[in-house]
N, C-alpha and C positions, 0 to 999 in steps of 0.2 A: 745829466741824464735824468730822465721822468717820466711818470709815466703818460702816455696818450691814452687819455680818455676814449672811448668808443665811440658815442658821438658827442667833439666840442660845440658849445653854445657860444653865441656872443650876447649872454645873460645880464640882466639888468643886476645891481649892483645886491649883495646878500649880507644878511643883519646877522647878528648873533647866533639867531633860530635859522634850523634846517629850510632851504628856500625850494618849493616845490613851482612847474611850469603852470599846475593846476592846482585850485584846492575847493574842494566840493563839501557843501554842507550839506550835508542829508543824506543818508544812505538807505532809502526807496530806492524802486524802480529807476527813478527818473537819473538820480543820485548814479547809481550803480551802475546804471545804461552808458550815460555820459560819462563814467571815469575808465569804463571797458571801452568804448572807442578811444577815449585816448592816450591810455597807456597800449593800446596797439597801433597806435601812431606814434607811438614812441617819446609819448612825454612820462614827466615825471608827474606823479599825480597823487594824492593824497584824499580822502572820501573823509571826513569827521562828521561821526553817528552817533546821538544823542542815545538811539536804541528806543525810543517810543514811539513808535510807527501808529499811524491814523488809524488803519487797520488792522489793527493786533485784536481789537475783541472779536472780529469775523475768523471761523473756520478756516473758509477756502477763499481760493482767487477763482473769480469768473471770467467767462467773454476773452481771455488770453489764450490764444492761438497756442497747441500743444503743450502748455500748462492750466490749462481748465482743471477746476478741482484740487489744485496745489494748495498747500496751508502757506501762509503769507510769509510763515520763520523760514521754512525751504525756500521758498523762491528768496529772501535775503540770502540766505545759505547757497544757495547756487551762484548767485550773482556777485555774491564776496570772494568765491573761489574763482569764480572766472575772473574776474578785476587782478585776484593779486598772483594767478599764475600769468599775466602779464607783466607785472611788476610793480603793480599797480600797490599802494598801502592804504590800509584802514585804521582809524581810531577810534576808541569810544568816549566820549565825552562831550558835553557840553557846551558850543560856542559862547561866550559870555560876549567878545566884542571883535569888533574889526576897523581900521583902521586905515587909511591912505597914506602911505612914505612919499616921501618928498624923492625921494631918491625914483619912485614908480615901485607901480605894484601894491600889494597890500599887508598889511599883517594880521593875523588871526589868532585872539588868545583864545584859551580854551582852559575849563576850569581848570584846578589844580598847578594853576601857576605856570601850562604849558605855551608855546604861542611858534606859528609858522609863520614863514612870509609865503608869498604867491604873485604870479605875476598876473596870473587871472582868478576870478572867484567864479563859480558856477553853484548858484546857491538853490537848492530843492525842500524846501523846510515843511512843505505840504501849507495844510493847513489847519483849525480845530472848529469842529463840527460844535455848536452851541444849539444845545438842546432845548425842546421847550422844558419848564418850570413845570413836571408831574410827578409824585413822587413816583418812585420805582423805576425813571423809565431806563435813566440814566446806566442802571444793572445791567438792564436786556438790551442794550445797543448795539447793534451789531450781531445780535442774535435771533429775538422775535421783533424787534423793533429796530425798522430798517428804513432805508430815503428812496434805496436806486434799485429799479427795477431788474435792470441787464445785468444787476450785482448778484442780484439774491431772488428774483424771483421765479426763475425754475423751483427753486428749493421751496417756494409755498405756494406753490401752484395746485388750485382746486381747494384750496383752506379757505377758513374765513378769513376777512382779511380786514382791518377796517384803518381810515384814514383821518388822519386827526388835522383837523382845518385847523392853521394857525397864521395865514395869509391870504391872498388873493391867488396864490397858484395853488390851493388843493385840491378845488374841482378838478383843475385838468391833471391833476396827481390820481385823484382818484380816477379819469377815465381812463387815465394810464394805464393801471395797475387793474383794470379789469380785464386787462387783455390777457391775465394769467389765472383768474380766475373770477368764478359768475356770483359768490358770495363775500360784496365789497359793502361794507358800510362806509356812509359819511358821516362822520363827526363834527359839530359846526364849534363847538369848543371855543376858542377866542377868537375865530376869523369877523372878517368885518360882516355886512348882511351882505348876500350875493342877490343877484338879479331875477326875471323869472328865466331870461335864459339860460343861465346857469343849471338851473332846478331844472328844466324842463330837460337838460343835457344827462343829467344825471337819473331823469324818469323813467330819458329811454333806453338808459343801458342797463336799465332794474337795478341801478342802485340807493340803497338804502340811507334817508337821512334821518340822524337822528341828532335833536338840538340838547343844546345847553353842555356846560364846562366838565370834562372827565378830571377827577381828580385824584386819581390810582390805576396803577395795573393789580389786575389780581392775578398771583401767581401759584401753581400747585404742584409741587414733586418739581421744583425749578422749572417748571416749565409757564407759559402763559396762556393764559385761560379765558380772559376778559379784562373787560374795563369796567371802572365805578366810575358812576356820573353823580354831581352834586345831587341829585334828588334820591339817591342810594339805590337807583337801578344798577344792574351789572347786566352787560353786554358779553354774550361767550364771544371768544376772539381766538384765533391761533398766531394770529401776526399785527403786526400796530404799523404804521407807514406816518414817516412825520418829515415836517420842511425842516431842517437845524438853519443857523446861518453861518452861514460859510465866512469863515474869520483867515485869513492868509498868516501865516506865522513870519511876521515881516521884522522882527524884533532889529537883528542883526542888521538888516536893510536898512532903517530907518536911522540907524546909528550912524551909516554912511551918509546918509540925506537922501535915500529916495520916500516916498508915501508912498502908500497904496492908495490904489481907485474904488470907489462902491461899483458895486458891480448892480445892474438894477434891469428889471423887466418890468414893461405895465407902467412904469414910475414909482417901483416897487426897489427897495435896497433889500436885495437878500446876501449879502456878502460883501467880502474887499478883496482885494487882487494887486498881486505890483504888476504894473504895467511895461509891456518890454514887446517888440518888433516881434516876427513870423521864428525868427532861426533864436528866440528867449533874449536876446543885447537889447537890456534897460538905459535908462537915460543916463547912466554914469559909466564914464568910457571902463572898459576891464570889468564890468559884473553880467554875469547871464542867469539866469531863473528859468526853471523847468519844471515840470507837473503843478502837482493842486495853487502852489503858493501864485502860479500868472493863471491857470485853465482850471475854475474853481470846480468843475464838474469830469472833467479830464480822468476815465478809468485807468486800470493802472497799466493795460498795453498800451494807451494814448500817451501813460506818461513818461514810460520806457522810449518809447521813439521819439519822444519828444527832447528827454537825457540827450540820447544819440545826437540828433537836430544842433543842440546848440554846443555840442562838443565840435562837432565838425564845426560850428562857424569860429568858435571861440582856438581850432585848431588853426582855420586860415586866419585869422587876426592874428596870434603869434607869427606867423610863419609869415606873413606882411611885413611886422614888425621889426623879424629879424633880416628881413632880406633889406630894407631900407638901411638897419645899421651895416650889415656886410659892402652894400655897394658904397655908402659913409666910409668905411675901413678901406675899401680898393679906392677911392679916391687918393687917399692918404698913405697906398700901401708902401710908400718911403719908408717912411717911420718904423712899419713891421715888416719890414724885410728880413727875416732870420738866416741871414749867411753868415759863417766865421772867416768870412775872408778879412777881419781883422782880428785885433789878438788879444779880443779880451778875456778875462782868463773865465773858466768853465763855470764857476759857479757865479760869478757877476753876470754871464749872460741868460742865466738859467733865473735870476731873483730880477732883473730888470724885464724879462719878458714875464712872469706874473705879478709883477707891479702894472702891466699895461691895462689890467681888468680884475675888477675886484672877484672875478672868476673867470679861469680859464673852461674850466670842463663841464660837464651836466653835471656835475654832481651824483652821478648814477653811477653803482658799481657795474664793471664791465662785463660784459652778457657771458662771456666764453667761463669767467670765475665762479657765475652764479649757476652756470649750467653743469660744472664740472663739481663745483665743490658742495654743491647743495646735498643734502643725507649724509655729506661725511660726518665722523664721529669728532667734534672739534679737541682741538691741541694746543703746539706751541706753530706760528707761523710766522716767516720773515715777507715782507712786502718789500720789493726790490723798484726804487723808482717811485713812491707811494705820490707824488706831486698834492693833489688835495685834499686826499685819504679817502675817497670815495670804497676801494677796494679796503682799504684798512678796517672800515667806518663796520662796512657788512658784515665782516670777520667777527668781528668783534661783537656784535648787537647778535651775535649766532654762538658764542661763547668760546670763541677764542681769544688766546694769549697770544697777540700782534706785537713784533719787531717792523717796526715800520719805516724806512732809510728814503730819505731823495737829497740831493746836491743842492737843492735851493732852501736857507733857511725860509725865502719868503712863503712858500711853497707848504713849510711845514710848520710853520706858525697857524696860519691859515685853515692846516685840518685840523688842529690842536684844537681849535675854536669849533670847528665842523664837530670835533670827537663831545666835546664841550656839550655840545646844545643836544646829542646824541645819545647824553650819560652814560659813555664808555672809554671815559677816561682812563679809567685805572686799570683796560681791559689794552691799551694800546702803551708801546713804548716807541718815541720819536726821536731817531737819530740823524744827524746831519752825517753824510759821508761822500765823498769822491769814489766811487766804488772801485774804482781804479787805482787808488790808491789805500784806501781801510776798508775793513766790512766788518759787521756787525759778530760778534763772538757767540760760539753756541752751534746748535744745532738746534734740526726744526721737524715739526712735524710735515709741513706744507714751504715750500717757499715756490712764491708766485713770482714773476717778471713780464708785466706787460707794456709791449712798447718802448722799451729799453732801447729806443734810438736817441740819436744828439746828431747835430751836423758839426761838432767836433771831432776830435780826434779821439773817442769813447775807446777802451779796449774792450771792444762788447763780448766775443770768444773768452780772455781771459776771465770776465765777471763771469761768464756764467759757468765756467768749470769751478770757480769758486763757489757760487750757488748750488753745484751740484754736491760739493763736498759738504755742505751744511743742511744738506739734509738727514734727520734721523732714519736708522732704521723702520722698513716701512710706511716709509714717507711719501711724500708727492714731492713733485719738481715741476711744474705748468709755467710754459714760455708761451709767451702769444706773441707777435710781432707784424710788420709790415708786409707783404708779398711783392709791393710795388708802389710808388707811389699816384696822389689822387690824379683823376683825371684834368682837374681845373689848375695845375701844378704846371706852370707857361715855363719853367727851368729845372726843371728835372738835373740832379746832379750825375752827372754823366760816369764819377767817379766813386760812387757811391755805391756796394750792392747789398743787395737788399735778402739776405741766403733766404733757400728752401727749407720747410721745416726738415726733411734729409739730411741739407748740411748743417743746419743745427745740433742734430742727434750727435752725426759722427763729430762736427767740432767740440764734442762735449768730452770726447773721449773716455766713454765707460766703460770700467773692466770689465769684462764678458763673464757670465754667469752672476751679475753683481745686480742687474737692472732688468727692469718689463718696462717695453714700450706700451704704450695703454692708449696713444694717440697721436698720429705721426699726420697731418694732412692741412689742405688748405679750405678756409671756406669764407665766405661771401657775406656781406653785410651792407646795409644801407646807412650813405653819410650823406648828408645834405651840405652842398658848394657853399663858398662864400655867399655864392646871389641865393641861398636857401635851396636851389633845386636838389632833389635825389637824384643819388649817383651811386655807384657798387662800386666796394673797394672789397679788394684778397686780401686774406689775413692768413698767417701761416701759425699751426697749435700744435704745440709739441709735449705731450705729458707721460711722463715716467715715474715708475715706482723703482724706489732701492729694495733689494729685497734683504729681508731680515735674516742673521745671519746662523 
């Protein structure tokens, strides 16, 4: 007996470290975008955030569609809660390096001696803005001194404004930025000589040049005021407007083997970029790149849908993936035909079918546990069937004291490793048992049983009147089980049934005045076939309290 996962994978092979479908670096827009589509596709997915966003010294976000005006922490704040009431998980830390397994896939350390694997990488690292060489300016970045007009220039609209030439695109910086206001200086500061058409461009939009090198902001009550020019003139100013170069924060990247490209206009490099196709898929099979680090000028709703853009591809790559291993597996499906029409004994069959894959199940604890047990006050809990500890694993990383039983030692070696890389060892107890014949001593505050089938001869009714006896006063008792088998199931055992959560209840036979039913019904979920297609399976939930006496 064990437990069935909610939805099984046929999962590339997993290291010591927790293996996620996705692993996303960067937790921006683009970051947060991409890991919300796809933990609502139903992967596992994991966001690691350094926490020093590009735009942290700007106030507000602009130019985003019913977040105009947001401060850039909220909009992370908003988009962290949406990701992980998915299921989505975040870290904060550091990527130091990543790597390529021989086995597929990748692995991600991260400081502090942490490290994931992935089967995909969706990497959003932005990028860093390099400033010109003035004293002060570096302070006001992002505040009075700014690059992008659609960012910030409402906000200095009708100020003075002046543009500091430090390439060949400042003219048309500064005709830009006339369009928000009619008092624009030009700065000729270190740009090369421009032409007369240039000058004559800048004549007729009344803007103002003024030559030679600024070599200060002047600032008053924090605020800016002007600029000094090597001849000690000061310029009043309200706002500064400057070209940075755009630097891609490729670090991690480049460790895998891809470069970046200069990114150039005119025959001008103002920046580097990794280069990667329409849907973010770079030239190395399994990595995608999203916002500033591939689209150096990309605001931050471009970079959001662009997250979304390469989740979705990097969703049909997986799901490609595994439908080629599934129909690999139906070719073969001799091999794993699980019928006991021989007689080998129950736990031999239970440890040779999770020897067949170095994972059977997602790895993901099962949706009906997280939904039921999430706010409770944690305790002592028995996990009935635990197969790879997924359900243990959660329990535990939530502060419970987990009794955790399945029939396969291979089964429970395997989450010991999972609890392992988890750091909630000492939070779990792993016992080997026949449930049908021992169970585990004690009582509980919780005991779960999901998917508590075997195509053995299981006494499934007598376990669970024993599970119900082991529960503590004012405890829980949540059974999930099958309603029916899958639709892609060519032999259905015809001898086999599969109870209502109704005859559940009554085969549990509780003294009357002793129990509350809390949840008695069936509901619906999406599993995807061997060939990867979705498909809806019933599942039947049955959860009762003991009541305290």
């Amino acid at each position: 007996m064990t437990v069935q996962a909610e939805q099984a994978v046929t999962s590339t092979p997993a290291g010591e470290e927790r293996r996620y479908d996705v692993v996303v670096v960067g937790g921006g827009a683009a970051g947060l975008s991409g890991a919300l589509t796809l933990a609502r596709a139903r992967r596992s997915v994991l966001v690691i955030d350094a926490g020093r966003p590009r735009n942290a010294p700007a106030s507000h976000v602009h130019s985003y569609l019913t977040r105009d005006g947001m401060p850039p922490s909220e909009l992370v704040a908003a988009g962290r809660a949406e990701v992980t009431r998915y299921g989505g998980e975040i870290m904060q830390g550091d990527v130091v390096a990543a790597e390529r397994l021989d086995t597929g896939g990748f692995r991600v350390a991260v400081d502090g001696g942490i490290s994931v694997a992935a089967d995909r990488l969706l990497v959003t690292t932005g990028l860093v803005d390099e400033l010109p060489e003035v004293p002060g300016l570096r302070e006001r970045w992002g505040r009075e001194v700014l690059h992008c007009p659609y960012c910030h220039g409402w906000e200095v609209r009708d100020q003075a404004i002046g543009v500091l030439a430090t390439g060949p695109f400042a003219v048309h910086q500064a005709l830009l930025w006339r369009q928000w206001s009619r008092d624009v200086t030009f700065f000729s500061h270190t740009a090369p000589e421009f032409g007369a058409e240039e000058y004559e461009q800048l004549a007729a939009r009344d803007i103002a040049v003024v030559d030679g090198p600024v070599t200060a902001l002047e600032v008053v009550d924090d605020r800016l005021t002007g600029v000094r020019l090597a001849d000690g003139r000061v310029v009043p100013l309200q706002a500064l407007v400057v070209t940075p170069r755009f630097t891609a924060r490729s670090g991690l990247l480049t460790g895998l083997g891809l470069e970046t490209t200069d990114q150039e206009m005119g025959g001008h490099v103002f920046g580097s970029y990794v280069a990667a196709d329409p849907s973010g898929a770079t030239a190395l099979p399994g990595v995608w790149v999203a916002g500033n680090v591939t689209a150096l000028t990309e605001q931050v709703i471009g970079a959001a849908a662009a997250g979304g853009r390469a989740a979705a591809a990097i969703n049909a790559d997986l799901i490609a993936e595994e439908t080629r291993r599934a129909v690999a597996a139906r070719h073969d499906s001799g091999r794993h035909e699980h019928t006991r029409e021989d007689a080998v004994p129950e736990e031999e069959f239970w440890d040779l079918r999770y020897r067949e894959s170095d994972r059977i199940w997602s790895g993901n604890p099962n949706v009906v546990l997280v939904r039921e047990i999430t706010g409770v006050e944690p305790g002592s809990a028995l996990d009935l069937g635990c197969g790879e500890g997924a359900d243990a694993i959660w329990l535990a990383r939530r502060g419970w004291r987990v009794t955790a039983t399945d029939i396969s030692g291979v089964a429970l070696e395997r989450a010991a490793r999972h609890a392992a890389s988890a750091d909630v060892t000492g939070l779990v107890d792993w016992q080997r048992h026949d449930l049908g014949v021992s169970f585990p001593q004690g009582v509980f505050d919780l005991v779960s049983a999901h998917f508590l089938h075997s195509p053995g001869d299981m006494p499934r009714e007598k376990i669970l009147r024993t599970a119900a006896s082991a529960v503590a006063p004012g405890g829980t008792l949540l059974i999930v089980g099958h309603a029916g088998f899958p639709a892609w199931e060519h032999n259905p055992h015809p001898d086999v049934h599969l109870p209502t959560p109704q005859e559940v209840l009554e085969s549990l036979e509780l003294p009357e005045g002793e129990w509350e039913v809390l949840l008695c019904e069936e509901h619906e979920r999406i599993q995807n076939d061997p060939e990867g297609q979705p498909t809806t399976r019933t599942d039947n939930v049955l959860k009762v309290r003991r009541l305290k006496g």
